[in-house]
C-alpha positions in Angstrom: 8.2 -9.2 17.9 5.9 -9.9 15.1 5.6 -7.0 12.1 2.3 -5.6 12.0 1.0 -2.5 10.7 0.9 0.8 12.2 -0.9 4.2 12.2 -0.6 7.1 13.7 -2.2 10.6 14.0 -1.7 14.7 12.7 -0.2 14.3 9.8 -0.7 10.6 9.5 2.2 8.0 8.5 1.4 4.6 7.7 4.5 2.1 8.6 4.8 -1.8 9.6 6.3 -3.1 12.8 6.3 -0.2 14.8 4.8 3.5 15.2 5.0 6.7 13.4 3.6 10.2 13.8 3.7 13.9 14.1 1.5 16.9 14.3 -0.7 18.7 11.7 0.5 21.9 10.2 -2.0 24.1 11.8 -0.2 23.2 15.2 3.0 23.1 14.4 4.3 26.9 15.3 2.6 26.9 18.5 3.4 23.7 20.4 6.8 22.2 22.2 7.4 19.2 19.3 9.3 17.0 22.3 6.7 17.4 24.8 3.8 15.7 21.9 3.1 11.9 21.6 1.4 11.0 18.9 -1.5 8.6 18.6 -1.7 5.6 16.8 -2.8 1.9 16.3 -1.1 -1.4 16.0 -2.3 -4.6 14.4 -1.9 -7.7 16.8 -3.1 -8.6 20.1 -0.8 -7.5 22.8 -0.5 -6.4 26.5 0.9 -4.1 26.9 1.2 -3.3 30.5 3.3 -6.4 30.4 5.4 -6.0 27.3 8.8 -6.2 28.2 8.0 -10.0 30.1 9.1 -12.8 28.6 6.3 -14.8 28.7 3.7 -11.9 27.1 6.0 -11.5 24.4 6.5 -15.4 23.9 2.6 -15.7 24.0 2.3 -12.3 21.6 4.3 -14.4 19.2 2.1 -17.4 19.4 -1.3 -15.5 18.9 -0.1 -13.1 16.2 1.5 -13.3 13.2 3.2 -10.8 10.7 1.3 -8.0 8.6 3.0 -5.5 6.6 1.5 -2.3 5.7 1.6 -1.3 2.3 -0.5 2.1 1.6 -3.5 4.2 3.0 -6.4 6.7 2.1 -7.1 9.6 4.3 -10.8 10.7 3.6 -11.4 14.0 5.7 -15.0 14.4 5.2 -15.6 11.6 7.4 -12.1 11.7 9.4 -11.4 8.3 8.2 -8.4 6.4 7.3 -8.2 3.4 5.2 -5.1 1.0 5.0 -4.1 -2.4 3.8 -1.4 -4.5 2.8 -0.5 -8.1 2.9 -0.9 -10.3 6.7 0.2 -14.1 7.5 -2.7 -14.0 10.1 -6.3 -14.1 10.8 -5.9 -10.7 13.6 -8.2 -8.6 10.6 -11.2 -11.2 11.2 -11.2 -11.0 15.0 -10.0 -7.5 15.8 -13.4 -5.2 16.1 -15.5 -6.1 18.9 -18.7 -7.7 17.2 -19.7 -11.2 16.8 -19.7 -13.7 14.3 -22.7 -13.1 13.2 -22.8 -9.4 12.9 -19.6 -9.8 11.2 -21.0 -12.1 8.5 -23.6 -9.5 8.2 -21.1 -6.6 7.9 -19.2 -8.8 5.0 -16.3 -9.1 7.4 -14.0 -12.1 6.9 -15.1 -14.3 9.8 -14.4 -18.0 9.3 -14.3 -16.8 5.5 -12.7 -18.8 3.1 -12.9 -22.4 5.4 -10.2 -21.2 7.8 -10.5 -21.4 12.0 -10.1 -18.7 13.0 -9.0 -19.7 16.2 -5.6 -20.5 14.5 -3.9 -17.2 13.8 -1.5 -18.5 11.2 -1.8 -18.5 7.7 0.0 -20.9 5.2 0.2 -17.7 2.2 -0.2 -14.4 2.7 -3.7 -12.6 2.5 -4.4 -9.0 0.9 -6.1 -7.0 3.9 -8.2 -3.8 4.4 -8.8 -1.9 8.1 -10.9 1.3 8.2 -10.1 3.0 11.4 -12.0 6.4 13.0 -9.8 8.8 13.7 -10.3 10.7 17.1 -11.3 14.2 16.9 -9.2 17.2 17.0 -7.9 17.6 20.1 -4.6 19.1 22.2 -1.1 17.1 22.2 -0.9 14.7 24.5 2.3 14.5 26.8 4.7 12.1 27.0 3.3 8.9 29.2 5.3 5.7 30.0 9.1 5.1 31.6 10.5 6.7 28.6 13.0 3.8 27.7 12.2 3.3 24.7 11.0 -0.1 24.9 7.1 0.1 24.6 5.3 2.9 22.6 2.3 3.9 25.3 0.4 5.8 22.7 -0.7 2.9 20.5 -4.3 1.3 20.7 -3.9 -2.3 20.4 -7.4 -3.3 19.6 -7.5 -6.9 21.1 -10.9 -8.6 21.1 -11.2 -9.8 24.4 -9.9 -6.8 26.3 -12.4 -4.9 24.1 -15.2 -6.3 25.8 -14.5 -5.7 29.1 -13.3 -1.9 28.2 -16.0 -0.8 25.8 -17.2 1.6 27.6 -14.5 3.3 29.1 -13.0 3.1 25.3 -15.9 4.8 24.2 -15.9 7.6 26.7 -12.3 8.4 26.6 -11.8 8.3 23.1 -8.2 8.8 23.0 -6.6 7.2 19.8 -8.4 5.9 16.7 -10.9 2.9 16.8 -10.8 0.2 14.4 -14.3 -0.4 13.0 -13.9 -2.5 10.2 -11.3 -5.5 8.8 -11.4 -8.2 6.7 -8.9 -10.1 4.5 -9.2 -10.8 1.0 -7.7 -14.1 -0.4 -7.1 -18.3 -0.6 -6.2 -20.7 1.6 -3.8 -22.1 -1.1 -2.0 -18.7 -3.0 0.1 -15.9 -2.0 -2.1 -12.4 -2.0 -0.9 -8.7 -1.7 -2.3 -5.3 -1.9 0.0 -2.6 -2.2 -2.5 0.5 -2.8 -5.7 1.5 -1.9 -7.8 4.8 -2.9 -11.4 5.9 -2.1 -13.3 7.0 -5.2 -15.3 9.9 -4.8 -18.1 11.1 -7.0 -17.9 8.0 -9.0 -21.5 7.2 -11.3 -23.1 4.2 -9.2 -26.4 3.3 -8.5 -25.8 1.4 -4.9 -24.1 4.6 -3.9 -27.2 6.6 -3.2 -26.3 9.2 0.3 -22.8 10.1 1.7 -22.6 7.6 4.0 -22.2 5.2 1.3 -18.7 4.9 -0.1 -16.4 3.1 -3.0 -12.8 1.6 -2.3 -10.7 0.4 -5.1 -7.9 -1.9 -3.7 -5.0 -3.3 -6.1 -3.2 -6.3 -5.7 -1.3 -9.0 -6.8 -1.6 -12.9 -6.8 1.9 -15.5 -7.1 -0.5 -18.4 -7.5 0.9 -22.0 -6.8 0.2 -24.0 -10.0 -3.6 -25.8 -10.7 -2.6 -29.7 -10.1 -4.4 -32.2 -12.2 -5.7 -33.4 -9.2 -7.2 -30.3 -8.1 -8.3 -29.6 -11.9 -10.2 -33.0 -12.3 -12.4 -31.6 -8.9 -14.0 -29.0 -10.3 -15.4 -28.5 -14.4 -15.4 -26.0 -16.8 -18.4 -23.9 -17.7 -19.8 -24.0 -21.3 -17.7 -25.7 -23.8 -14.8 -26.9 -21.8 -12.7 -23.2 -22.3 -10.0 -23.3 -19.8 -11.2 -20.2 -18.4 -12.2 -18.5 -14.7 -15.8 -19.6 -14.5 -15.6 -22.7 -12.9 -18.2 -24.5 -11.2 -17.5 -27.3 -7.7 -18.0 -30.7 -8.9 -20.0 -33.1 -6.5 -17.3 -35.8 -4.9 -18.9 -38.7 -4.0 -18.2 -40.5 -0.5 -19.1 -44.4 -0.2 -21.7 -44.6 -3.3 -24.0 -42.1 -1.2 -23.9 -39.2 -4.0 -23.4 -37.0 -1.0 -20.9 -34.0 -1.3 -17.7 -34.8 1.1 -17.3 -31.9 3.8 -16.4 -28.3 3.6 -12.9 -28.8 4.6 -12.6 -31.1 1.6 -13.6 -28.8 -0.9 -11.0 -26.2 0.9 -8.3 -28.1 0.4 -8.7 -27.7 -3.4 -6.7 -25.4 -4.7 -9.1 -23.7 -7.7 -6.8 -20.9 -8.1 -6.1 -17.1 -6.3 -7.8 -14.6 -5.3 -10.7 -13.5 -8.4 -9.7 -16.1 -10.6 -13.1 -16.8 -11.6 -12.7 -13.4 -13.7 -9.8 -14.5 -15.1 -9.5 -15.6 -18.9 -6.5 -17.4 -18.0 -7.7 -19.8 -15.1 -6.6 -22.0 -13.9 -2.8 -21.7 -13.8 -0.6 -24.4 -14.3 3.0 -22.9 -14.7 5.2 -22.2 -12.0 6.6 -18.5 -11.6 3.4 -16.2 -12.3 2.0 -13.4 -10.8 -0.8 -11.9 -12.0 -2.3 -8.3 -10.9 -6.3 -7.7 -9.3 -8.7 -4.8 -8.7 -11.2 -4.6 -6.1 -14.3 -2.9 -6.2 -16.2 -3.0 -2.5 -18.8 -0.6 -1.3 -18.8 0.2 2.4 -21.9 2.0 4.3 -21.3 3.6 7.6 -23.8 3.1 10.3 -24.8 4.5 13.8 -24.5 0.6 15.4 -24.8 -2.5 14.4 -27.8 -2.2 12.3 -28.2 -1.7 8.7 -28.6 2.0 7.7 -28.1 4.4 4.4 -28.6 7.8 6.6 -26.6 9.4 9.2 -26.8 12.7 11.1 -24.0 14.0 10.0 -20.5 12.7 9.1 -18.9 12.0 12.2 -21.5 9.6 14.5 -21.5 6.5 12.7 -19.6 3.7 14.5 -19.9 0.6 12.5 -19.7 -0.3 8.4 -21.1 -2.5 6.4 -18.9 -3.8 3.6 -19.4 -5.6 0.0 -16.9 -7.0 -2.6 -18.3 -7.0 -5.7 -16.1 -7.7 -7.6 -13.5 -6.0 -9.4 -10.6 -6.8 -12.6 -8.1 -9.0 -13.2 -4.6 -7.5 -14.7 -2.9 -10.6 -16.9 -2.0 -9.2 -20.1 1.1 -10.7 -19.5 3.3 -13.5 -17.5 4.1 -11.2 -14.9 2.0 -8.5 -13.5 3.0 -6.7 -10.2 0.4 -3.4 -10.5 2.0 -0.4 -7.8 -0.1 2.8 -8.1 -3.2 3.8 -9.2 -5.3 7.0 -9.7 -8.7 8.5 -10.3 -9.6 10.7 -13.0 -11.0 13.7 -11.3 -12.9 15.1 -14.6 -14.5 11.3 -14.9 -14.3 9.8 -12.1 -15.0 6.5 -13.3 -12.0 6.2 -14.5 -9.1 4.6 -13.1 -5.2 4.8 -14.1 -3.1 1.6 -13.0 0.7 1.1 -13.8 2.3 -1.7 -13.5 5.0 -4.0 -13.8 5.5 -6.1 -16.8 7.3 -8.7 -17.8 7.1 -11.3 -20.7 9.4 -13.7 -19.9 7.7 -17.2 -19.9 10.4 -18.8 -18.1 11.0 -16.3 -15.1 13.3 -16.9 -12.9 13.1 -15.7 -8.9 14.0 -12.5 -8.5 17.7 -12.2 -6.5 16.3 -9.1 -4.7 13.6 -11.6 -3.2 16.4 -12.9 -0.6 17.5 -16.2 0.2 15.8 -15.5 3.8 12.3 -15.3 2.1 13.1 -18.2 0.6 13.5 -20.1 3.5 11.0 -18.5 5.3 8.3 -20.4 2.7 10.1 -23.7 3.3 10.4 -23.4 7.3 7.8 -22.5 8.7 9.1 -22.2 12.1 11.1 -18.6 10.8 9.4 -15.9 12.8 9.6 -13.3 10.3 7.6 -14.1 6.8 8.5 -12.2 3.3 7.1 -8.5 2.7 5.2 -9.5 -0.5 4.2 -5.9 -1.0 5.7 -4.1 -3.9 6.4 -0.2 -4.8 9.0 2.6 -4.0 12.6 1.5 -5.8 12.9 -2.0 -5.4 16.8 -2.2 -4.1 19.2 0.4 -3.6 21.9 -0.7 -1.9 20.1 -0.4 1.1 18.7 -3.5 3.5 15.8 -1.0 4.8 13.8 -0.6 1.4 12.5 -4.0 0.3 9.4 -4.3 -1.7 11.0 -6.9 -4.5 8.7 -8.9 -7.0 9.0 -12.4 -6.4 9.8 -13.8 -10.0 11.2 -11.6 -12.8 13.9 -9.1 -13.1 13.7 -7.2 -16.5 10.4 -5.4 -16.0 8.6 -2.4 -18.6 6.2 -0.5 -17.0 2.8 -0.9 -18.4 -0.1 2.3 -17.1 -3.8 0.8 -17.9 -7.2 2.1 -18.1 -10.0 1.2 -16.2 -13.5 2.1 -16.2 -15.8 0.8 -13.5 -19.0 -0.1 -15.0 -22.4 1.9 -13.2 -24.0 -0.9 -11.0 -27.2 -1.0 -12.7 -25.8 -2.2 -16.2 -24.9 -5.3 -13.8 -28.0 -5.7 -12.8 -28.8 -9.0 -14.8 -25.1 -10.5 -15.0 -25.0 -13.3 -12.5 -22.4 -13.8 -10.7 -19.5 -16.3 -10.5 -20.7 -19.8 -9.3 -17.6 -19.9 -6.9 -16.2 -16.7 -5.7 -19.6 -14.9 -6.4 -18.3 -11.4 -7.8 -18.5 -10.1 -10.6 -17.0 -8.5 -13.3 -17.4 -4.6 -12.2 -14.9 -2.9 -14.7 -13.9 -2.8 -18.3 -10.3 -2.2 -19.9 -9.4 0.9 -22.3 -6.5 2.6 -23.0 -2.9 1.1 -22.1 0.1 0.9 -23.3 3.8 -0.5 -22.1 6.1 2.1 -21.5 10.3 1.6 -20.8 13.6 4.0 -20.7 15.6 4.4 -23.8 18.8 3.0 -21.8 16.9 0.9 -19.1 16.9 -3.0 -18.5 14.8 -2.7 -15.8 11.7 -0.5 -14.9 10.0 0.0 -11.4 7.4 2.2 -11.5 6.3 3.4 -8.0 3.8 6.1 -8.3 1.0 7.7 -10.4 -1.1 11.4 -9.8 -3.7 12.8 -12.0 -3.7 16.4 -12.8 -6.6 18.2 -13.7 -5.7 21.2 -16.4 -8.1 23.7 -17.6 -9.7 21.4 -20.6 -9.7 17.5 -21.0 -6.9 18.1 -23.7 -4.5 19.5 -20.9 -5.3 16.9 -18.2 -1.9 15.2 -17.7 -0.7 11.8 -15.7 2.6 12.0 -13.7 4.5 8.4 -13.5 7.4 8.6 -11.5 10.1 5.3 -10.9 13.5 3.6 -10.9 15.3 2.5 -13.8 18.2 0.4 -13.5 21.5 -0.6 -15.7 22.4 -4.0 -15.1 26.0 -3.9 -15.6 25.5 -5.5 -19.6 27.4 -3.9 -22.8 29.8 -2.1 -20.9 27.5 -0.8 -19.1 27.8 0.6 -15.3 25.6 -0.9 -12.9 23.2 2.3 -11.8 19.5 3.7 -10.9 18.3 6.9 -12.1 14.7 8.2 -10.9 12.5 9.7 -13.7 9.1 11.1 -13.7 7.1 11.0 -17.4 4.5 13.3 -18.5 1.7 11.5 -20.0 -1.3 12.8 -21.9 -4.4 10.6 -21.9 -6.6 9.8 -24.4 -10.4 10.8 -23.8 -12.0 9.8 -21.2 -13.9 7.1 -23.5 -13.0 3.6 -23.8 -11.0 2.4 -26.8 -8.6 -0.1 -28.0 -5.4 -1.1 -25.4 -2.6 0.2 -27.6 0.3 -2.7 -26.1 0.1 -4.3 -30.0 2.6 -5.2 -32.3 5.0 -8.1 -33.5 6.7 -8.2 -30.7 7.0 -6.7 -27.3 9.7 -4.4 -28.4 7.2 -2.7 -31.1 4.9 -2.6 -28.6 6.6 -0.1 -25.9 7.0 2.8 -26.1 10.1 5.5 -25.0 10.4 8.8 -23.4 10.8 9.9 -27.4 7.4 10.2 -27.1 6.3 11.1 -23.6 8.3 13.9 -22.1 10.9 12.5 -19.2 12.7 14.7 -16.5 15.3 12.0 -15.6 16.8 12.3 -11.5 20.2 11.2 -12.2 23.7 12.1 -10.9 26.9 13.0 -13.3 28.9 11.1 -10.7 27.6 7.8 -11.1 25.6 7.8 -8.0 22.1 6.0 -7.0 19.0 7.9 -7.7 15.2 6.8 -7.2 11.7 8.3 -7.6 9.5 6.6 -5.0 6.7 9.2 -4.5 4.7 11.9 -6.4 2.4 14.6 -4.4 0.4 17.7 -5.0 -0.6 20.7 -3.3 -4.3 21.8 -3.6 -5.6 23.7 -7.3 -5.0 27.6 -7.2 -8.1 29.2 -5.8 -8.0 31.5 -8.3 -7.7 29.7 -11.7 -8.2 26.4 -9.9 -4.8 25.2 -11.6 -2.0 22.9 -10.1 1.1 24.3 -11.5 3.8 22.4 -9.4 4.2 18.7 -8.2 6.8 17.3 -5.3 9.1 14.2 -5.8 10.6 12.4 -3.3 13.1 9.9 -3.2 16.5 8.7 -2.4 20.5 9.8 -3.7 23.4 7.6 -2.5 25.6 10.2 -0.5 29.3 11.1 -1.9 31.6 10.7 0.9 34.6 10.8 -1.5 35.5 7.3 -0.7 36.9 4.7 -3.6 33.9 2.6 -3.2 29.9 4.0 -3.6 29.1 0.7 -2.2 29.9 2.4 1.5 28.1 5.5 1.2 24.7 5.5 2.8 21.4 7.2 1.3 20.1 10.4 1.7 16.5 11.3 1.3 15.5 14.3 -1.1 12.4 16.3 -2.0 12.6 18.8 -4.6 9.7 20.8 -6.4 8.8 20.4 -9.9 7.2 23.0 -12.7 4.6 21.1 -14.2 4.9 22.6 -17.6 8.5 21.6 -18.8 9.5 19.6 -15.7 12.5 21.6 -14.7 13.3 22.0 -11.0 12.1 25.0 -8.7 14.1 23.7 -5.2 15.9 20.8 -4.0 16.6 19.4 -0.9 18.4 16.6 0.5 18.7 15.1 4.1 21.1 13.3 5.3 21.9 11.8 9.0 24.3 11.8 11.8 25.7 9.2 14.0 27.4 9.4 17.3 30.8 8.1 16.1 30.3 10.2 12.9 29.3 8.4 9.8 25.3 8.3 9.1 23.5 5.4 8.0 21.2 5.6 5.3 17.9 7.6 4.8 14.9 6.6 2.7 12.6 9.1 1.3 9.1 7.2 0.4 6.6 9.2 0.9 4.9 12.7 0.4 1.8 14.7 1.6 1.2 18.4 0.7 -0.9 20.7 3.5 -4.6 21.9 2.4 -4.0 25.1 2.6 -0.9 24.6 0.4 2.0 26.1 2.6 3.7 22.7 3.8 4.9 19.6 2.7 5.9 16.9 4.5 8.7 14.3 4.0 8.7 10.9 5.4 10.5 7.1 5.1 12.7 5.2 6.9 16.0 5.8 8.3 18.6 3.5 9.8 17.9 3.2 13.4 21.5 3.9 15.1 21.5 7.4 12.8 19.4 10.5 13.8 18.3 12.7 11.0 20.5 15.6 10.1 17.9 18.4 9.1 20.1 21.8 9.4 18.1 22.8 12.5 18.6 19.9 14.2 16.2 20.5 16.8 12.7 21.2 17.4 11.9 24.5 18.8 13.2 23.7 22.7 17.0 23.0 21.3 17.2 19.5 22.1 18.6 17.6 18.8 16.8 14.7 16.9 18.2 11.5 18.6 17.9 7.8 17.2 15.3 5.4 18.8 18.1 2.7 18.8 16.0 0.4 17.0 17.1 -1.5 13.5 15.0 1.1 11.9 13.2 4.1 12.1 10.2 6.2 10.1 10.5 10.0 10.0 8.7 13.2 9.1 10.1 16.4 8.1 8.2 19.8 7.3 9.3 22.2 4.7 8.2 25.6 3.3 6.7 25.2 -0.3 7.8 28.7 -1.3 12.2 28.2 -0.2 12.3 24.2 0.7 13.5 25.6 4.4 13.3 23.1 6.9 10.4 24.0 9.7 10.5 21.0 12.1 11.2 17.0 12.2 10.2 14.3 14.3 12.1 10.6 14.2 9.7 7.9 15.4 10.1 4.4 16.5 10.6 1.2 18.9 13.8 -0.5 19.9 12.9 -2.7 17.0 12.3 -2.7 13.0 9.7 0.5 11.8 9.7 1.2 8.2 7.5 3.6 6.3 5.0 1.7 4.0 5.8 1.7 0.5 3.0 2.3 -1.3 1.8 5.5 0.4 2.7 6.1 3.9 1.7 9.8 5.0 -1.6 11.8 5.0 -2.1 15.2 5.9 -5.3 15.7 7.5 -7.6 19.2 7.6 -6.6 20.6 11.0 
């Protein structure tokens, strides 16, 4: 079965290949966890009524092709949840049931980019971005199906044709959430990934005039295949032959005529990735880069199919209307793999992005990037494709976490300013002759960051925390360091989280200077550092940050939650045996020292547990729970000191390679208040780059 990205309802989780969900905190104390089935939705046209027929899932395979999900965006007021990540197929131009012209009009990706999309495949891998309407709040639902295991009857599988004979009925019932807008963002000829997305809220632009009208930032990365001379020669420079983005189609003339050859023609040049037009580096030539984008794209919800900027109220609107206007282009060095980003909630113009660096201008590919995703690029008849989407801890010793850089290995963590510039200051810059975007934000303060001991950095996450003056406004980066083994050194990851202070929310000069990139970085000398390490020697990471709402008195968040992974001590003679445990502990915001800690582990029937992944974190509105999710080993069951959920019946696996999971805790004690385990008889793992939402019910 094809990986595709998944969603799923209550508190929301966000995982690829297979379903995930629980139930909000509000209805957890009062309901029978076994007896609930969560909703959810699945990318990829399936039947199934007819799933577990060879035939359906041979013709599944034929018509869809792999998506990962990488991260998502819960936005309450509207009950909305935005996702994306990278796909190998053209599902996120046909899925919503509109034509082609309505989705033209819409900015949907419908025969975008000189692809048919009658062919589901893609040659590289596209970034992509769904919206879905989440159902209103409603009772559980009880468990449907014949309970083997094989088929998960609560998905929505929004397939086109189906659609249009069910519409109605769709409409009425109302039962799971309702995919009303997609697109893909990318080149026929470059690999493309998104691997977080954010809504931004209150931010100063014009086109943004009533609160149907909305601003999505989406970041990304490009591993463009090098500019050939061939392809170079096809198109010119603009103004004084700089090698730079803005590059214009040059005619190609066909039997002396003077007339410009077709459109599949000028798609088979390759003129570079994904917003290369605002790049001062275009086009690339080397092998082995990877540059880092921003997207800026305003969306306005409508009642229907027609153009609107009011609504009722929040909730009626069925349809969107979506614009890319442009965005930013992160390649301030050879290799840049951006992870995280967040807003500045006192300017909310302002955007924080960290990424990963290197400066190696030789890179080799990275030995975490497998020798299967190798071959899957070559041979094209491999059913799986690579997961290009980066985050969480790189590797750990674990085959569920993934999420590898394609080139480089020796990274420093770079965190950037961006501002995104008010729309009417843009009003008289044209846009590019090509892509047709423009440049919609400008660079500030930045600086490259590294361990004191490190060889490797992997930053996975970044929060913004309001204080009570600008001057106490903090930013929380939390990663993975790793020892590579060099000097005498013992080959080991430690999770950190660094306390940063930003500079005024003004723009000024990008402080990544110096005579070389050693004087340029700087050390947790100067940014205070609360390493998560072990004295044994064991495997720590950092792969998510979360925090609970302000204190409605003095409006202050005092505390933050990290999650992540330890490698459990079994007392044998090798650590290479013991599996992973996930952990979630709570953190004082003022000198970083620990308030609780918790770890947990699994079971297996014959004993030993495989290993568990914590990756992601949500905290409750009203403040009381947090949840814990990832991905745990799919012949293990989770071992959570209760072990059951209210009815006495224990956790069991799916049976699956993998599985996603949820568990609840108290803020005040870290005490366990219930778990769910979720999956398929297949793969399901928790998306990287934020997989779990907590919605307002």
């Amino acid at each position: 079965m094809k990986p595709s990205a998944i969603l799923a309802g209550g508190v929301a989780l966000l995982s690829s290949m297979a379903p995930s969900a629980s139930v909000s905190a509000a209805e957890q104390s009062s309901i029978d966890l076994s007896q609930f089935t969560p909703y959810g939705f699945q990318s990829g046209s399936f039947n199934t009524d007819n799933s577990n027929n060879p035939l359906v899932q041979q013709q599944s395979e034929l018509l869809n092709d792999d998506s990962y999900a990488a991260s998502m965006y819960y936005d309450a007021q509207h009950n909305l949840l935005f996702f994306t990540g990278s796909t190998y197929g053209t599902y996120f131009d046909s899925a919503t049931n509109l034509s082609s012209e309505i989705k033209g009009a819409m900015g949907m990706s419908d025969k975008e980019g000189g692809r048919d999309v009658n062919t589901p495949h893609l040659e590289m891998s596209d970034c992509f971005l769904g919206i879905l309407k989440m159902p209103m709040s409603r009772s559980p639902i009880v468990m449907v199906g014949d309970g083997d295991g094989d088929s998960a009857p609560w998905l929505v599988h929004v397939d086109e044709e189906e659609a249009n004979k069910e519409k109605e009925e769709a409409e009425a019932a109302a039962v799971g959430p309702e995919l009303i807008y997609a697109r893909r963002f990318g080149t026929k000829h470059n690999s493309e990934t998104c691997s977080s997305i954010i809504m931004l809220p209150k931010v100063n632009d014009a086109l943004l005039q009533t609160t149907a009208q909305l601003k999505l930032a989406l970041l990304g990365h490009v591993n463009p295949i090098p500019v050939s001379s061939a392809d170079e020669n096809s198109f010119g420079a603009v103004g004084g032959g700089e090698r730079r983005g803005k590059r214009q189609l040059r005619q190609h003339e066909s039997s002396g005529t003077g007339k410009l050859e077709s459109r599949q023609l000028e798609s088979d040049i390759n003129r570079g990735g994904f917003l290369h037009s605002l790049s001062e580096n275009s086009p690339i030539v080397q092998k082995g880069r990877a540059y880092g984008f921003m997207v800026d794209f305003d969306l306005s919800l409508t009642l229907d199919e027609t153009f609107s900027t009011t609504l009722p109220n929040d909730t009626t609107f069925r349809n969107a209307y979506g614009a890319l206007l442009g965005g930013y282009v992160l390649e301030s060095s050879p290799l840049v793999y951006p992870t995280a980003m967040t807003q500045n909630k006192r300017d909310p113009n302002i955007i924080y992005v960290v990424s990963m660096h290197s400066d190696d201008d030789e890179p080799l590919m990275n030995p975490e990037y497998t020798a299967a995703d190798v071959l899957e690029e070559i041979d094209g008849s491999l059913h799986e494709r690579a997961d290009m989407t980066v985050g969480g801890a790189g590797t750990s010793g674990s085959k569920l976490v993934g999420g590898a850089p394609k080139y480089g290995t020796e990274f420093y963590v770079k965190v950037q300013q961006l501002t995104v510039t008010p729309y009417e200051q843009l009003m008289d810059v044209d846009p590019t002759p090509d892509e047709k975007v423009k440049k919609t934000m400008e660079s500030g303060w930045g600086f490259g960051f590294k361990l004191n001991d490190a060889d490797d950095v992997r930053p996975s996450t970044i929060v913004f925390v309001k204080g009570r003056t600008p001057n106490d406004d903090v930013l929380l980066l939390g990663g993975t360091t790793r020892k590579d083994g060099s000097n005498g050194k013992k080959v080991e990851l430690d999770g950190f989280i660094t306390k940063l202070i930003p500079p005024a929310p003004t723009p000024v000069a990008d402080m990544t200077t110096g005579d070389s990139p050693e004087d340029a970085i700087e050390d947790e000398s100067i940014h205070p550092t609360k390493r998560i390490d072990s004295t044994t020697g064991r495997d720590e990471t950092v792969t998510a940050i979360c925090l609970p709402p302000p204190d409605p008195v003095d409006g202050i968040i005092s505390h933050a939650y990290v999650v992540g992974s330890i490698t459990a001590d079994r007392g044998g003679e090798s650590r290479d045996h013991d599996p992973n445990m996930a952990y979630i502990l709570k953190l004082r915001l003022d000198d970083l020292s620990t308030v609780w800690k918790e770890q947990i582990p699994s079971i297996h029937p014959p004993g030993l547990g495989g290993d568990v992944l914590g990756e992601g974190c949500a905290v409750s509105p009203d403040g009381e729970m947090v949840y814990l999710s990832g991905t745990i080993d799919g012949g293990s069951a989770l071992n959570t000191g209760i072990m059951s959920n209210s009815n006495g019946v224990k956790i069991q696996p799916v049976g699956g390679t993998s599985d996603v999971f949820v568990v609840a805790f108290d803020v005040d004690f870290g005490n366990v208040q219930w778990a769910k385990q979720l999956g398929t008889v297949f793969e399901d793992k928790l998306a990287r780059g934020g997989g779990v939402e907590c919605d307002n019910e």
